[in-house]
C-alpha positions in Angstrom: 2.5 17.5 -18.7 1.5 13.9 -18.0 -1.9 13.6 -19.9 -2.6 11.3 -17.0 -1.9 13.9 -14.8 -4.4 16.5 -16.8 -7.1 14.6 -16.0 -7.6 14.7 -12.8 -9.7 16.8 -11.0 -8.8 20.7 -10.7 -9.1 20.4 -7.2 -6.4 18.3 -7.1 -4.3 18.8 -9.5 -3.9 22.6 -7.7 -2.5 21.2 -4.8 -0.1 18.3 -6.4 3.1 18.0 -8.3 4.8 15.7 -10.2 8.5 15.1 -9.8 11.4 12.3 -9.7 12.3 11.7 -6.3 15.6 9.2 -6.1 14.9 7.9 -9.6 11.0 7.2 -8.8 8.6 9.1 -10.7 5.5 10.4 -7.7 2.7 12.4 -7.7 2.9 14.9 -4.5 -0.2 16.4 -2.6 0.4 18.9 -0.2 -2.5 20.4 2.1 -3.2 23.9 2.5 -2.2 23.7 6.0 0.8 26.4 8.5 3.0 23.3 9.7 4.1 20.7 7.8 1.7 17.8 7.4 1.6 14.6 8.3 2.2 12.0 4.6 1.5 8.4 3.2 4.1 6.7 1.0 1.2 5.1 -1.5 1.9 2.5 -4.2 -0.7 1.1 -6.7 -1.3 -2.3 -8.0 0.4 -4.2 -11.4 -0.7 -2.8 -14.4 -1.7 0.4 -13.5 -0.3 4.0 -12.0 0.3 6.7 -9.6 -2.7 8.8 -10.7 -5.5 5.7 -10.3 -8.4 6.6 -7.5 -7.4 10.6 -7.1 -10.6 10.7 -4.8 -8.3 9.0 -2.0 -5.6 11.6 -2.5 -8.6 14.8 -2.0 -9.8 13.1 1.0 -6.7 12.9 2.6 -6.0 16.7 1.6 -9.3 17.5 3.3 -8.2 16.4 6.2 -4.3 17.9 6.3 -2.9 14.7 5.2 -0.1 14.5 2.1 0.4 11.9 -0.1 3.3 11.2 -2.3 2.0 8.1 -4.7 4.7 6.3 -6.5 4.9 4.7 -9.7 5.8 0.6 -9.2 9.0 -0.4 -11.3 7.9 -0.7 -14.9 4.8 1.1 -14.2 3.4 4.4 -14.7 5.7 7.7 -15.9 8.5 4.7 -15.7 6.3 1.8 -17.7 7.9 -1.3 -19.4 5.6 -3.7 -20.8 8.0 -6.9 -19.1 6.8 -5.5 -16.0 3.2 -5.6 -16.7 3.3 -9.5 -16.9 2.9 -11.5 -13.4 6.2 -13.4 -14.3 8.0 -10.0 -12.8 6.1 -9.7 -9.4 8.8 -10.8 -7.5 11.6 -8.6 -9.2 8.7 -5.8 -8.8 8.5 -6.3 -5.0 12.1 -6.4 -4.4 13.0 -3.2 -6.5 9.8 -1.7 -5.3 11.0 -2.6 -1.8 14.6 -1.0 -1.7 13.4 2.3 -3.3 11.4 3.5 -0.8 14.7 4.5 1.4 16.1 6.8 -1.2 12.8 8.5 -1.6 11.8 8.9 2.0 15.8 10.4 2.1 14.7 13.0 -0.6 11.4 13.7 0.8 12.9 15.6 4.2 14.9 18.2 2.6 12.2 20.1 1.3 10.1 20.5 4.5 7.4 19.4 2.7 5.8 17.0 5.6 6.1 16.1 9.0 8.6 13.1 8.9 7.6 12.0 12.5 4.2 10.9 10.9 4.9 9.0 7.9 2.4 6.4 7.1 3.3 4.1 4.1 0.4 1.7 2.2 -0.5 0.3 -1.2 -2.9 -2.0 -3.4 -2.5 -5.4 -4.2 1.2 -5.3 -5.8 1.4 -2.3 -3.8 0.8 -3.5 -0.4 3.3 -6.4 -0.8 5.8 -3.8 -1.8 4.5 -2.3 1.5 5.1 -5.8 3.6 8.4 -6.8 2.2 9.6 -3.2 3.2 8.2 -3.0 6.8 9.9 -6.2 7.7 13.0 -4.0 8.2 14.2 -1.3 10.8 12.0 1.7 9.3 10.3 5.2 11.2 7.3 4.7 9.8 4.4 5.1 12.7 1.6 3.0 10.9 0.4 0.5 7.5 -2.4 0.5 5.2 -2.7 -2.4 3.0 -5.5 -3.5 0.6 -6.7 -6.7 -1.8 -2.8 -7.8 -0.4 -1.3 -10.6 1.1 1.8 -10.9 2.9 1.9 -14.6 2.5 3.3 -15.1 -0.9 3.9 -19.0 -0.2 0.6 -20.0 -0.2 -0.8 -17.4 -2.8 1.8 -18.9 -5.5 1.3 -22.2 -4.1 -2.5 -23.0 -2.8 -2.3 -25.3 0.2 -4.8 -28.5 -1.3 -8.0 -27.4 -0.5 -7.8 -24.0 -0.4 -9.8 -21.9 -3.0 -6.8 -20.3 -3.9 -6.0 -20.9 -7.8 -2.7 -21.7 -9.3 -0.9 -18.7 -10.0 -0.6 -18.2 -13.9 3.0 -18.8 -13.8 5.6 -20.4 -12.0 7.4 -19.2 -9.2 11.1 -20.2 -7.2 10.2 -21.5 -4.1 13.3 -20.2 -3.1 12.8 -16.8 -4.7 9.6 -16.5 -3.3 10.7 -17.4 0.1 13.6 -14.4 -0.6 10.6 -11.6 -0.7 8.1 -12.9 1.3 6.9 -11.2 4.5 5.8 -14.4 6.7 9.2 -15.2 6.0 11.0 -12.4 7.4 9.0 -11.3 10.6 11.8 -11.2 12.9 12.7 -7.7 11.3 9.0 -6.5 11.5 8.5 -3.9 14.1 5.0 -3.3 15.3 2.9 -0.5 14.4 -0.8 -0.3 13.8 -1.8 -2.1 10.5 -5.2 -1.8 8.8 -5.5 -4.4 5.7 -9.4 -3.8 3.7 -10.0 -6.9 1.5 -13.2 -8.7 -0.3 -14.0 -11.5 0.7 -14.6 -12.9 -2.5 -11.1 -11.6 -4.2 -10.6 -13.5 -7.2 -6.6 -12.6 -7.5 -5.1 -12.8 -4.0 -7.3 -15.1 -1.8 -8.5 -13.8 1.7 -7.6 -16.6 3.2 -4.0 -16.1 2.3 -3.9 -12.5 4.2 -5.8 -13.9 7.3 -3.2 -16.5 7.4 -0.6 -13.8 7.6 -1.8 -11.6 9.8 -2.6 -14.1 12.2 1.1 -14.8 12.0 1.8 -11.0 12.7 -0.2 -10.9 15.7 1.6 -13.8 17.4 4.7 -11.5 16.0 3.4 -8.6 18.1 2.4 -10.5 21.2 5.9 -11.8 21.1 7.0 -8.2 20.5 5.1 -7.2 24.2 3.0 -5.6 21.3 -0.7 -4.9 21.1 -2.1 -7.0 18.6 -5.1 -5.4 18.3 -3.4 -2.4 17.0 -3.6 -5.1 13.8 -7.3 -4.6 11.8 -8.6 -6.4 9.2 -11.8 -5.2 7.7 -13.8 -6.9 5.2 -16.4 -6.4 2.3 -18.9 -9.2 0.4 -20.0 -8.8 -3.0 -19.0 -5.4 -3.9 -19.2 -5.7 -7.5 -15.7 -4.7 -8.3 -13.8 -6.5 -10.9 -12.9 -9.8 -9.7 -13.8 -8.8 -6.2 -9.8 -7.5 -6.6 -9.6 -4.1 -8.6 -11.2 -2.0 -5.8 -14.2 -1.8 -3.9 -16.9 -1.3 -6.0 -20.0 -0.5 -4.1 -18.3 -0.4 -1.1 -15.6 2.6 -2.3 -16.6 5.0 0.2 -16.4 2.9 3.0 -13.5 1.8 2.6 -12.1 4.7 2.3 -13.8 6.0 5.1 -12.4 3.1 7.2 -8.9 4.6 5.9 -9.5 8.0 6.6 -10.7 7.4 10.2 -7.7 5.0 11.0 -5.0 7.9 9.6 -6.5 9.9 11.2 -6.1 8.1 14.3 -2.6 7.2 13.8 -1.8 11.1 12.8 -3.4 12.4 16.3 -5.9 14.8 13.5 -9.3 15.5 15.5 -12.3 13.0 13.8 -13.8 16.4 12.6 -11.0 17.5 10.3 -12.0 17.4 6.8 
């Protein structure tokens, strides 16, 4: 077994598998629960893997929700050092992107979930996976997103004045352009979004996410949408790394904030867990 997957907690680990599904190495929590639970498709940041933050994955259980985490390309179970460098973000997003198809395809057969109430989120690298794949027809009935952005324009290239940094390599305008979300809202159809972010993230610049989402509201309004179904919740100094790698201080509530809004989105009564 994984040594990765050893240690997490017992808990966990009783209720959880690890298994290819379509090529994609994911770790699977299933709760102890008659019918056939509601799930969240959940992708990590770069440089890191499916097993990172298992306390998310036992809240979720608590409260009758699945989770099948999946390893990024190059990452985790499947890693290759090439993809550990920001250089392959883009070919990570678009391979991340058009793999989620084949697993969702291999996830009904089982009866392992209810595929009416698939949620689908991720971190960082993660969550853009998450954009650039909701910008197509999908069934999936809501998004979590955090430390993300799903305008890669101005994150690899900082408007002037902006306090966003130049990225430490350089990007296609064109290939960017290919991947990224505010590019390719005509495809997005609306579902309740909830994006968590520091204010202070070093790595992908607030600024850059507000810009987007203020995009997909007039996307939703368009849509004869509610754009308040679209939340973005922020934290300010919470002492994680960079203000990027987590939440720090503020761990439990943000993932309280997550809880509560699957939850919502599931139809599961505020008092399950």
């Amino acid at each position: 077994m994984d040594p990765r997957f050893l240690a997490l907690p017992q808990s966990l680990q009783r209720l959880s598998e690890t298994r290819t599904l379509a090529g994609v190495p994911a770790l699977i929590t299933h709760p102890e629960v008659q019918d056939p639970p509601p799930v969240v498709i959940w992708m990590h940041g770069r440089t890191v893997h499916k097993e990172l933050d298992p306390g998310r994955y036992q809240r979720w259980l608590r409260a009758g929700i699945g989770a099948v985490a999946l390893d990024l390309p190059g990452h985790g179970d499947r890693f290759e050092a090439s993809f550990q460098r920001p250089d392959k973000t883009l070919e990570l997003i678009r391979q991340g992107s058009n793999e989620i198809d084949a697993v969702v395809e291999e996830m009904q057969s089982p009866g392992w979930f209810d595929m009416d109430r698939v949620a689908i989120g991720g971190m960082s690298a993660g969550g853009m996976v998450t954009l650039h794949r909701l910008c197509r027809p999908h069934k999936f009935v809501a998004g979590c997103l955090e430390g993300t952005t799903g305008n890669l324009h101005d994150l690899y290239f900082p408007p002037q004045g902006s306090s966003g940094r130049p990225w430490p390599v350089d990007h296609d305008r064109e290939e960017v352009a290919a991947v990224d979300p505010i590019e390719h809202l005509d495809g997005f159809r609306p579902i309740p979004i909830l994006a968590l972010h520091n204010e202070g993230d070093e790595m992908v610049p607030i600024e850059t996410q507000r810009a987007f989402l203020d995009r997909l509201r007039v996307h939703y309004r368009e849509m004869g949408a509610d754009e308040q179904s679209i939340t973005l919740h922020t934290f300010r100094e919470t002492g994680a790394p960079g203000e990027h790698a987590g939440f720090g201080r503020m761990a439990h509530d943000a993932k309280n904030l997550q809880l509560e809004f699957l939850k919502r989105v599931f139809d599961i009564p505020t008092d399950a867990e």
